[in-house]
LOTIRO-683357 format. One record per residue: x, y, z of N, C-alpha, C in turn; residue in three letters. Coordinates in pm, whole numbers, padded with zeros to 5 digits, always signed. Example, Ala and Ser with C-alpha at 12.3 -4.5 7.8 and 13.67 -1.06 7.14 Angstrom:
+01319-00569+00780+01230-00450+00780+01320-00330+00780ALA+01285-00225+00708+01367-00106+00714+01290+00003+00787SER
//
This chain:
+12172+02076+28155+12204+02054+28014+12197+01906+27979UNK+12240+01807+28104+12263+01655+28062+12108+01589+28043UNK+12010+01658+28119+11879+01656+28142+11847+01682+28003UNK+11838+01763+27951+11790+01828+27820+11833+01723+27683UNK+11955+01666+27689+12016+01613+27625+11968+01468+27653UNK+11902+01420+27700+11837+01290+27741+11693+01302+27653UNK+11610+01437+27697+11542+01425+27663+11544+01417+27487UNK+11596+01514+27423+11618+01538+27250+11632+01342+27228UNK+11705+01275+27371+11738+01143+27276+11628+01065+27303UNK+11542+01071+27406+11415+01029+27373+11328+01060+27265UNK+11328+01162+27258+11182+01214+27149+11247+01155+27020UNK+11381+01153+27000+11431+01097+26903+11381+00951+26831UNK+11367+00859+26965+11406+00728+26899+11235+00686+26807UNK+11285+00624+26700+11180+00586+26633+11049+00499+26674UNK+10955+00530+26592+10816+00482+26695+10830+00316+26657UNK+10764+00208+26739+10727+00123+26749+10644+00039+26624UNK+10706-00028+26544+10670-00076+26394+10594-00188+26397UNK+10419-00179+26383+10378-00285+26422+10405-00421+26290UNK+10381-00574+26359+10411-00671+26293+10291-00761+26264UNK+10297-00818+26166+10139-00890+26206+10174-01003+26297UNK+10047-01023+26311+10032-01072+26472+10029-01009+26586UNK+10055-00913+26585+10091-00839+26710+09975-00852+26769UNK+09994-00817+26920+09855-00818+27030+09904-00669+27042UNK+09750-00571+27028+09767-00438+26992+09695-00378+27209UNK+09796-00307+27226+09693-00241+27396+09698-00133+27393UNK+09799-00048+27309+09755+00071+27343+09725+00153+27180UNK+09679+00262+27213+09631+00387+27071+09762+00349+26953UNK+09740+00295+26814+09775+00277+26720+09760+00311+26580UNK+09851+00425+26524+09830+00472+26393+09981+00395+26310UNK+09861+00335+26181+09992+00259+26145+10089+00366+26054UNK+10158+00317+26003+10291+00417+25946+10356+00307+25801UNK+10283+00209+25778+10303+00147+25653+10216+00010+25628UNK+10184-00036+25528+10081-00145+25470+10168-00267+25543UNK+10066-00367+25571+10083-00498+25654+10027-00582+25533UNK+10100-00704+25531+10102-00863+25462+10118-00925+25513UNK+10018-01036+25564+10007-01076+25668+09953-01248+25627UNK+10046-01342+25683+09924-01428+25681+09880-01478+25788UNK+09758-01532+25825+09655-01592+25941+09624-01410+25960UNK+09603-01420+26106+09561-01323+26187+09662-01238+26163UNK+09589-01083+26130+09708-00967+26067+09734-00899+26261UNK+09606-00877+26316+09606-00783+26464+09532-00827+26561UNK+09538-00852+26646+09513-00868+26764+09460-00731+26862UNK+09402-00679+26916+09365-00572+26996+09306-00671+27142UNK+09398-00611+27202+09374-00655+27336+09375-00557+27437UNK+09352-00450+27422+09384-00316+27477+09254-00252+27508UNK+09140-00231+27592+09072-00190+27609+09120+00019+27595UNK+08960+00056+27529+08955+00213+27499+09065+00248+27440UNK+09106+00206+27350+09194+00260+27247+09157+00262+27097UNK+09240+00356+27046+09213+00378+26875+09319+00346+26807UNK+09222+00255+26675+09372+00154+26576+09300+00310+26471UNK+09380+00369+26439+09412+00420+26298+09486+00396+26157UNK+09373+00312+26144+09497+00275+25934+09552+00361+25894UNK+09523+00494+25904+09601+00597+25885+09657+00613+25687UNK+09575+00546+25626+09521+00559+25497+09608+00435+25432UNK+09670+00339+25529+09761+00236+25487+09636+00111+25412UNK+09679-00015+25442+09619-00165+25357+09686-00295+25473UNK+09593-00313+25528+09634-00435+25597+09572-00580+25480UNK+09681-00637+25411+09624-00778+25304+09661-00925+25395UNK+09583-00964+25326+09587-01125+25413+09607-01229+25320UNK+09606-01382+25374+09630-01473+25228+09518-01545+25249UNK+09411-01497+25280+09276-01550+25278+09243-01632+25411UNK+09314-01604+25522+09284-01657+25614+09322-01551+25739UNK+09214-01648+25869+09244-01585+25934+09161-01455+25946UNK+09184-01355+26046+09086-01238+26083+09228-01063+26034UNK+09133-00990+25957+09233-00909+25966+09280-00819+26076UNK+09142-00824+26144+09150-00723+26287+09063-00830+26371UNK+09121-00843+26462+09030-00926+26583+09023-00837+26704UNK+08942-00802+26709+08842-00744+26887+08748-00846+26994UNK+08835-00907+27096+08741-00952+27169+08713-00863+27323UNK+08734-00715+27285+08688-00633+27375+08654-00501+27393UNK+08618-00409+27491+08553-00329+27459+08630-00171+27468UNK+08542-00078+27418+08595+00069+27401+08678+00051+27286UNK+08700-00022+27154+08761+00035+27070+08732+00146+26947UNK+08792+00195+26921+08734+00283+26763+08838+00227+26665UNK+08817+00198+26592+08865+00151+26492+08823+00258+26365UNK+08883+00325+26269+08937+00399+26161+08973+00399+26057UNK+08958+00454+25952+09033+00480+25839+09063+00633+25834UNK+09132+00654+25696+09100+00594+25586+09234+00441+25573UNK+09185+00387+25518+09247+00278+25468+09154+00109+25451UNK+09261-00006+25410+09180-00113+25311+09204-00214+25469UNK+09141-00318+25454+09152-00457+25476+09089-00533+25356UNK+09139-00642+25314+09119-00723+25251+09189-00841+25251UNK+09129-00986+25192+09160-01105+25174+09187-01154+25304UNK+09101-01098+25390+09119-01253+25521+08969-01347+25523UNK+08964-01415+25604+08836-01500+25652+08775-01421+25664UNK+08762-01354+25755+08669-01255+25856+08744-01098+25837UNK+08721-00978+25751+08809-00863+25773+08860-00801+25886UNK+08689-00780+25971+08653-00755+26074+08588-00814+26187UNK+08657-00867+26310+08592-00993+26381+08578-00936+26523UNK+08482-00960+26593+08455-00798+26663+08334-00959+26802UNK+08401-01048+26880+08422-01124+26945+08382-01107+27118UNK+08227-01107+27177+08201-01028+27270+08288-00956+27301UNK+08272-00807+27191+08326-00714+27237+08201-00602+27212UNK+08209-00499+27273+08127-00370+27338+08138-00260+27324UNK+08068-00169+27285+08123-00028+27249+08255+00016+27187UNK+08231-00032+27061+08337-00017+26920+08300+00046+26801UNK+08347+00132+26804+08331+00186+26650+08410+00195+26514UNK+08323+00173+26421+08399+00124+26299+08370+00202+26188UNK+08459+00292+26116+08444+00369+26053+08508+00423+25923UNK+08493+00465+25832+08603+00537+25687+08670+00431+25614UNK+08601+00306+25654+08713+00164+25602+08711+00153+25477UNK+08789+00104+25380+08765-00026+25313+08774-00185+25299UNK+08653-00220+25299+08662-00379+25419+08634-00466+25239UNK+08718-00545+25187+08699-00604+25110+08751-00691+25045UNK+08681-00812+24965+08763-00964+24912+08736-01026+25060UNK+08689-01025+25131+08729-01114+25259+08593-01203+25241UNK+08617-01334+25327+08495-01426+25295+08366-01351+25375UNK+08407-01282+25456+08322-01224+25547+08362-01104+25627UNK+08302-01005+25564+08335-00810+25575+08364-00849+25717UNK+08245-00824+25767+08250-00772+25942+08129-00856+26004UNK+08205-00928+26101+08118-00984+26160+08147-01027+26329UNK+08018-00970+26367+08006-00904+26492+07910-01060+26544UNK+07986-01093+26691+07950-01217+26746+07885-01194+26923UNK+07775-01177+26931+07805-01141+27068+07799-01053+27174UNK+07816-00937+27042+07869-00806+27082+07710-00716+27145UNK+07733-00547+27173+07698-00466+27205+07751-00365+27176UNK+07652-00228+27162+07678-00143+27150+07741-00068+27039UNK+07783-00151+26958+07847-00150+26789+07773-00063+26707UNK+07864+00049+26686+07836+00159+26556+07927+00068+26440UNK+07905+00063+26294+07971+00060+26216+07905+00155+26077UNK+07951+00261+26065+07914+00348+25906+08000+00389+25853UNK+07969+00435+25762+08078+00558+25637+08122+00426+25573UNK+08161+00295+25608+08276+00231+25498+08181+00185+25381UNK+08305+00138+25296+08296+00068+25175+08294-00097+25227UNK+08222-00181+25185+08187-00350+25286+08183-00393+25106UNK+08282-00429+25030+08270-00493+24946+08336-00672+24923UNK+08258-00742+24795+08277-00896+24835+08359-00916+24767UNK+08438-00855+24633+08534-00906+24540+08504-01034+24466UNK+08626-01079+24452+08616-01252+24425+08615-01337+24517UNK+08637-01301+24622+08581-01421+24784+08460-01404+24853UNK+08442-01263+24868+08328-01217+24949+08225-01302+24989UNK+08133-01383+25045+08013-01450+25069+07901-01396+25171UNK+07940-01284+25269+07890-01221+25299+07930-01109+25389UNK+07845-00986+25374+07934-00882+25434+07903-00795+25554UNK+07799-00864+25592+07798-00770+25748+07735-00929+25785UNK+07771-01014+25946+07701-01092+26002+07689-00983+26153UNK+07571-01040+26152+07560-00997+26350+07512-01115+26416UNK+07541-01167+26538+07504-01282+26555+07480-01271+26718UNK+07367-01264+26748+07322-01244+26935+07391-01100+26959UNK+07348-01026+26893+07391-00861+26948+07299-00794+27015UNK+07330-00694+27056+07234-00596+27135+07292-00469+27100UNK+07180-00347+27045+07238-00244+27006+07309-00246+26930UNK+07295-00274+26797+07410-00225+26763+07335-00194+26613UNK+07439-00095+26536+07347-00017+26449+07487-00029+26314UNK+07412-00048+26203+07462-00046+26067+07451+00070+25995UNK+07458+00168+25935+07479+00255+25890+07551+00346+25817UNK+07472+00391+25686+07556+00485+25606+07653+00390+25510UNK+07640+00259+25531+07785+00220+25484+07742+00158+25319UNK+07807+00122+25159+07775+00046+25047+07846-00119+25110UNK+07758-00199+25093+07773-00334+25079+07702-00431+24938UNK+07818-00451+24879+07779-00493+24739+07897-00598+24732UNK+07847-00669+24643+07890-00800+24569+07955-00909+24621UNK+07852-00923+24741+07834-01074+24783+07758-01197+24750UNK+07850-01284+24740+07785-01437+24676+07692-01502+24758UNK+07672-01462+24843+07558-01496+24949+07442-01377+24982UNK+07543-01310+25121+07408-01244+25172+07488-01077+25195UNK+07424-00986+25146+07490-00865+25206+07559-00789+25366UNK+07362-00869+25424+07374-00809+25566+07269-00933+25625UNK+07336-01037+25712+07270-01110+25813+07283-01128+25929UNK+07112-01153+25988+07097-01166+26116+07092-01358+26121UNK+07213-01424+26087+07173-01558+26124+07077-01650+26231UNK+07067-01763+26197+06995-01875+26311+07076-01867+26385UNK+07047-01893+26520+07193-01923+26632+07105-01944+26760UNK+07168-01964+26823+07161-02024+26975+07115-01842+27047UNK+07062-01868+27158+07004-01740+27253+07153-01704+27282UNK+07200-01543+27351+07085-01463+27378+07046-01416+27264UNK+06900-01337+27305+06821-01307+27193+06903-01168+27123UNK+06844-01136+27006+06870-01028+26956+06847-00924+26978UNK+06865-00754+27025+06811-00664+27127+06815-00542+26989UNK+06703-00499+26891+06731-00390+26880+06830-00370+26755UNK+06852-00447+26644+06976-00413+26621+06898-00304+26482UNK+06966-00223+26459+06923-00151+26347+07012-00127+26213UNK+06951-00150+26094+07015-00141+25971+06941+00005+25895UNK+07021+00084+25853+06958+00230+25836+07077+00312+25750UNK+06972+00354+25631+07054+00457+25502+07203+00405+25473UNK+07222+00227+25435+07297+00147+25378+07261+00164+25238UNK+07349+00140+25136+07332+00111+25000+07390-00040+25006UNK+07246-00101+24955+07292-00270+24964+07215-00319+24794UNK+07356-00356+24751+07324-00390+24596+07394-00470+24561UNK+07365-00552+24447+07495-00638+24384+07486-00777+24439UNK+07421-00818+24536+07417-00936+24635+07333-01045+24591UNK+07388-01151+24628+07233-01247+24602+07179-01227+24699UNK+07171-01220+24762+07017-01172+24848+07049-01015+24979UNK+06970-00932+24968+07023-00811+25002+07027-00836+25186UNK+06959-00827+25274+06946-00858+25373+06822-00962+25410UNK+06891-01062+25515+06792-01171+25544+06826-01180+25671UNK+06715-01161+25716+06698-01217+25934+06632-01309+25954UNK+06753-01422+25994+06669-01508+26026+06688-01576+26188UNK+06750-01460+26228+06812-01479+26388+06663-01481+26500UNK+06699-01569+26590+06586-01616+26662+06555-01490+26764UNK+06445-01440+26831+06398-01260+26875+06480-01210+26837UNK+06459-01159+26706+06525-01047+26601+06450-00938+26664UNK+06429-00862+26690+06361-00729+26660+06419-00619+26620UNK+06428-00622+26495+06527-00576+26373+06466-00474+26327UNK+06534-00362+26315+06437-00216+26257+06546-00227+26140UNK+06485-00204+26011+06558-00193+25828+06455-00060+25810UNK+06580+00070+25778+06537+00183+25815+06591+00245+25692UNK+06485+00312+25574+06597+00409+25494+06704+00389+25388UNK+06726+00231+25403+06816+00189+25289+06773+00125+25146UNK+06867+00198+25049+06888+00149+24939+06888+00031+24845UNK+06822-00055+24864+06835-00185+24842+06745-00237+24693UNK+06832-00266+24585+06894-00276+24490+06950-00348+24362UNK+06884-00423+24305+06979-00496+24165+07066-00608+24269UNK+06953-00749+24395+07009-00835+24393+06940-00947+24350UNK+07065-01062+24341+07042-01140+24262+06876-01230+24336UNK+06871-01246+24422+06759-01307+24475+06652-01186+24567UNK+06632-01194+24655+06524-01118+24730+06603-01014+24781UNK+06543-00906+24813+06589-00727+24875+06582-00781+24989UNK+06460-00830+25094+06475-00811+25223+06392-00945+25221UNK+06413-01009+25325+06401-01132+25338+06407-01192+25483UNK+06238-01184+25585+06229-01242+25716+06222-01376+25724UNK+06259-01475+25785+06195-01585+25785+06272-01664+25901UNK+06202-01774+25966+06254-01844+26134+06279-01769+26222UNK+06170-01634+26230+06231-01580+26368+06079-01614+26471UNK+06120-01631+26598+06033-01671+26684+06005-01570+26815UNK+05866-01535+26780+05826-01422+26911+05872-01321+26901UNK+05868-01259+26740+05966-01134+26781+05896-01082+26623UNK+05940-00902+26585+05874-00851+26518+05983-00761+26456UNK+05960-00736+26353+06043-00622+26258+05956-00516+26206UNK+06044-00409+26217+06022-00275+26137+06125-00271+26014UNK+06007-00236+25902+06101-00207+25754+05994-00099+25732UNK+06084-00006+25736+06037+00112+25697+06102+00180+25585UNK+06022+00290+25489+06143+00413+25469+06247+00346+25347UNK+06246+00231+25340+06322+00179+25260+06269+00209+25074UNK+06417+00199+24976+06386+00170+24823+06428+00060+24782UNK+06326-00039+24758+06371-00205+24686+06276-00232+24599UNK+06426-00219+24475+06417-00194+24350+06516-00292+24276UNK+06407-00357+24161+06474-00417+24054+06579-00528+24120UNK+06508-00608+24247+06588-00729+24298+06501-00889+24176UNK+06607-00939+24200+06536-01045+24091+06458-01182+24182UNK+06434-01168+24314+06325-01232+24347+06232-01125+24431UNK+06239-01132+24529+06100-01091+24583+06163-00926+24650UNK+06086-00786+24674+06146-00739+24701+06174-00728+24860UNK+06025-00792+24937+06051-00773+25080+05931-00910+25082UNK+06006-00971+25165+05968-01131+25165+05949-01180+25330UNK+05819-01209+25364+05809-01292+25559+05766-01364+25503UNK+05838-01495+25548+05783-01605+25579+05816-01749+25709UNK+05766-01785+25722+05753-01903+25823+05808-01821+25962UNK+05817-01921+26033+05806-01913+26204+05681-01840+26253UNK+05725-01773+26367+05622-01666+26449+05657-01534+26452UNK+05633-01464+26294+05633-01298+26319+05528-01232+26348UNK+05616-01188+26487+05454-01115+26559+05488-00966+26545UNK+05418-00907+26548+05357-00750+26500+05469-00682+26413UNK+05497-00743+26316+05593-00651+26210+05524-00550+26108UNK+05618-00446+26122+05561-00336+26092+05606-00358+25912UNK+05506-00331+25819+05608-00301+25697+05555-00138+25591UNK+05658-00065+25657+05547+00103+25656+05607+00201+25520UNK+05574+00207+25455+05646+00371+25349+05765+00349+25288UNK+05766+00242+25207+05854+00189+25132+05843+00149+25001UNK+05956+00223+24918+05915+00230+24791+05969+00079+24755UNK+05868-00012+24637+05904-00122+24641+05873-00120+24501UNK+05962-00115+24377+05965-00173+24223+06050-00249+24121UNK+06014-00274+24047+06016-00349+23954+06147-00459+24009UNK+06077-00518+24099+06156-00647+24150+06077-00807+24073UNK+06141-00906+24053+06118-01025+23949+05981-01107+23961UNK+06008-01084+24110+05874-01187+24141+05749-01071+24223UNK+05769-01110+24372+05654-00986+24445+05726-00875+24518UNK+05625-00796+24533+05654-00672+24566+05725-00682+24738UNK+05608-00723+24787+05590-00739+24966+05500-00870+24977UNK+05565-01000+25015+05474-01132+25018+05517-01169+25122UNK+05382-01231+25207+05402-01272+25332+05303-01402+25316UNK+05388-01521+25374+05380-01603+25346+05365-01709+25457UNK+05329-01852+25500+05334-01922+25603+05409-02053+25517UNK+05469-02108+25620+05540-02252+25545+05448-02375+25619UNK+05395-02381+25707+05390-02435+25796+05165-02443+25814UNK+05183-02364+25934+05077-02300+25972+05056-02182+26002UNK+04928-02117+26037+04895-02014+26043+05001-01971+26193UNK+05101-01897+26205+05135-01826+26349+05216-01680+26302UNK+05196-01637+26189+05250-01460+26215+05114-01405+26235UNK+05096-01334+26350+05003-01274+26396+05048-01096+26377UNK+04938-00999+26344+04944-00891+26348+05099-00787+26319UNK+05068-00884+26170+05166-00816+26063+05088-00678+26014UNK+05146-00579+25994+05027-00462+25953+05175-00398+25827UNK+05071-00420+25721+05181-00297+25583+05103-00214+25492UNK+05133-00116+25525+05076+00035+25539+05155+00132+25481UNK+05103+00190+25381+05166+00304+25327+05251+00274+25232UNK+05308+00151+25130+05366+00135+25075+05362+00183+24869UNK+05474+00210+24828+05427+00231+24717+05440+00119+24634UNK+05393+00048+24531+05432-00061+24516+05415-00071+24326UNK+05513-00078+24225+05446-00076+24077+05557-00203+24013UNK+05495-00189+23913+05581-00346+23814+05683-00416+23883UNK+05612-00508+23974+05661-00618+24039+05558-00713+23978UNK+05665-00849+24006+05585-00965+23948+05421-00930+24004UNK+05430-00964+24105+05269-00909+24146+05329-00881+24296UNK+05233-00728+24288+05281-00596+24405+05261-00648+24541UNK+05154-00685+24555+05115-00738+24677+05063-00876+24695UNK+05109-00965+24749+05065-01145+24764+05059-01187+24924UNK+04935-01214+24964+04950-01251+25079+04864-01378+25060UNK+04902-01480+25192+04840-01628+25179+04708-01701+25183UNK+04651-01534+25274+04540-01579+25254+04533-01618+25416UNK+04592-01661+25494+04628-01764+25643+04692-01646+25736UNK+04790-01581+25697+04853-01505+25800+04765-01458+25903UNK+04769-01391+26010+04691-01267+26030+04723-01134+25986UNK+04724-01075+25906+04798-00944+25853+04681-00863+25772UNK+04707-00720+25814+04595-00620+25780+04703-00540+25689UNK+04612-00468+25573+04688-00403+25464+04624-00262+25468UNK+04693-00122+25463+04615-00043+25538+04699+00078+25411UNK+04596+00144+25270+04653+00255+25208+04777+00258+25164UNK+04816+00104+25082+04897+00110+25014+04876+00124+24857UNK+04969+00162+24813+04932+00207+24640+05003+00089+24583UNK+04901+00042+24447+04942-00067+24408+04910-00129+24233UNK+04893-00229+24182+04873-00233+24080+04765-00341+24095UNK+04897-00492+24125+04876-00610+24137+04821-00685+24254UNK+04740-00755+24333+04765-00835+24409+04691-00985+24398UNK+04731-01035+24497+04688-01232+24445+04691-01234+24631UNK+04535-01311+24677+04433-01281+24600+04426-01175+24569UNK+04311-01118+24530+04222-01016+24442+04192-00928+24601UNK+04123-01012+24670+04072-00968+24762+04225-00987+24909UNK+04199-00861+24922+04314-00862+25056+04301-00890+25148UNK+04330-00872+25268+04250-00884+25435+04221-00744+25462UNK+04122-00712+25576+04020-00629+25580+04138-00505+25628UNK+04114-00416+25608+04205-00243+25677+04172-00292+25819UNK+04314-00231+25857+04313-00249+25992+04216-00178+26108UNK+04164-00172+26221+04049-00138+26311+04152-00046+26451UNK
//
């Protein structure tokens, strides 16, 4: 009976109330909204799950709202982060998933340093009145963007920055709605080999998609709709893009060009091939330099400059 009566006073006592700051190690569903200033969480707990559990972790503009510098986490909603530095700061860490959020107002949604293996879809990645940009990846491998709206950033929606090696492995951006941004996605991370797959891209303030300084390395943009951006809608230029694919992508009424590939420098993107694209009332549909090496292969079109293209591909 005294046994029994121990136990009722265990199961009893109330659960564990996290604080900000806390260093998080084991499985966590919160149980009320956090105000926090600097750093709201800490996760130091390898293979565990933070559940917002439909709560609001707020910040005072600083600081990370969730920091991960390791691996096996899942991270959850439903629920908000907003108003830190970084919402989501995800710090060579590895096989994490990020999901049902609302990541927003922060100077910077989610940004992944390092990392591997990184799912992030389903959330809402919005910029508010701080926002500047809302997905960074920076020297990742594997890791995949998806499903998620990222809108109304004062910078960049979704970037692959300049940075120091290791190289970039693979990372994929796919069936995102990216709108509202001054510039929708731009890679300019050194061996990018960046697949832009399927997404929505949208009413930004400067260019839809935007390659430029990547060295020895090649992109796939496929499948994509970029529409009504007010500079260019899918834009290569400078460094060494070698064999980028640009395949079956609806591309209109964006300000300036449709799909322009461009050199700053000298002739070194070699065996660019864009194929299959649909392309109507853009400043002018198709513009190439004339210098690249790049073959244009059964795309539909209106406009192009020159007149004369480079020869269908062999």
């Amino acid at each position: 009976m005294a046994g029994f009566l121990l136990i009722a006073a265990v199961a009893a006592m109330p659960a564990f109330a996290v604080q900000c700051g806390d260093i998080i190690q084991t499985d966590l569903t919160l149980t009320s909204n956090l105000n926090c200033a600097g750093t709201a969480l800490r996760v130091f707990g390898p293979n565990i799950t933070i559940d917002l559990n439909g709560h609001n972790i707020t910040g005072d503009g600083t600081g990370d709202g969730i920091l991960i510098p390791v691996t096996g986490v899942t991270l959850k909603g439903k629920g908000r982060i907003s108003n830190f530095e970084t919402g989501v700061h995800l710090a060579t860490a590895g096989n994490i998933v990020i999901y049902d959020l609302t990541i927003e107002n922060n100077l910077t949604g989610v940004n992944v340093a390092r990392g591997g293996g990184v799912r992030i879809f389903d959330n809402t990645i919005r910029g508010g009145a701080n926002g500047q940009i809302g997905v960074a990846m920076e020297a990742v491998t594997h890791t995949a963007l998806y499903r998620n709206t990222i809108s109304g950033f004062s910078q960049i929606g979704v970037v692959i920055p300049t940075g120091d090696p290791p190289d970039e492995s693979i990372p994929v951006i796919s069936e995102n709605v990216i709108r509202e941004n001054q510039t929708g996605i731009s890679i300019r991370g050194l061996d990018s080999d960046s697949i832009i797959r399927g997404n929505f891209i949208v009413d930004n303030k400067l260019n839809g998609i935007e390659i430029a300084s990547i060295f020895e390395a090649g992109c796939t943009i496929q499948e994509n709709q970029v529409l009504r951006n007010g500079g260019n809608g899918i834009l290569l230029q400078g460094g060494s893009l070698t064999g980028c694919l640009i395949e079956n992508n609806l591309v209109e009424k964006n300000n300036l060009d449709g799909i322009s590939i461009v050199e700053d420098v000298q002739p070194a993107n070699q065996g660019i091939l864009v194929e299959g694209n649909r392309l109507s009332q853009n400043g002018t549909d198709l513009t190439w330099d004339g210098v690249s090496n790049s073959c244009w292969f059964q795309n539909v079109f209106v406009t192009s400059s020159p007149q004369v293209l480079p020869p269908n591909c062999s």
